[in-house]
C-alpha positions in Angstrom: 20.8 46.3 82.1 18.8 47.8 79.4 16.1 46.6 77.7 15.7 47.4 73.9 13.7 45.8 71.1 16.3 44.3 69.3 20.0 43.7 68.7 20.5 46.4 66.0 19.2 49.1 68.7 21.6 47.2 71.4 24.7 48.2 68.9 23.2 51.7 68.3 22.8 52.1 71.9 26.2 51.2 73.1 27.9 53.3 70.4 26.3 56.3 72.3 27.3 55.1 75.8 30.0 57.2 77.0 32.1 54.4 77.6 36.4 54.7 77.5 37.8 52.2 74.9 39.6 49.5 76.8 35.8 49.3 78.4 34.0 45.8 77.5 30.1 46.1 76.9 28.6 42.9 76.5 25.0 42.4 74.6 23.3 39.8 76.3 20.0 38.2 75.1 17.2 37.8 77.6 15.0 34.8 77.5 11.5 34.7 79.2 9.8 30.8 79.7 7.5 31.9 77.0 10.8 32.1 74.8 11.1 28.0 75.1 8.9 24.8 74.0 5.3 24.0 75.7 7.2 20.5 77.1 10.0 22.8 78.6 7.7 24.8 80.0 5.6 22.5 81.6 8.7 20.9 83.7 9.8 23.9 84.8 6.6 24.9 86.1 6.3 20.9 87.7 9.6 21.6 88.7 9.1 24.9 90.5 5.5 23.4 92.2 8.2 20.8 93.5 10.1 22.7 95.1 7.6 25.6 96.5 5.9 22.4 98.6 6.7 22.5 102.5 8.8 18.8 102.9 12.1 16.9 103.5 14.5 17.4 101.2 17.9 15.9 101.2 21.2 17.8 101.3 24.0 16.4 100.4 
C-alpha cells in the first residue's frame, strides 16, 4: 500500500513501478471516519462502545 496525495500522483506512481505488463495494479481510495457524515460517525462510534463492553452476546 502506498499512500500519496492524490489520484494523479497514484497514476504517476504506478507508471514508474517496475511492474511486467500482464501485472494488474489497482488504485484504491482510502477512507478515514472523518471522510463520512457527523450522523455516520456517531453510530459507528455507538456501535464500536457496543461492542468493546464486557457482556452476553448471542451467536448464531
Amino acid at each position: 500500500m502506498i499512500q500519496v496525495k492524490s489520484k494523479a500522483e497514484a497514476v504517476e506512481w504506478i507508471a514508474r513501478w517496475p511492474a511486467p505488463e500482464i501485472e494488474v495494479i489497482e488504485i484504491r481510495q482510502a477512507q478515514e471516519l472523518a471522510d463520512f457524515p457527523a450522523e455516520v460517525q456517531e453510530t459507528l462510534e455507538k456501535r464500536s462502545e457496543l461492542l468493546s463492553q464486557p457482556g452476553e452476546r448471542s451467536e448464531g
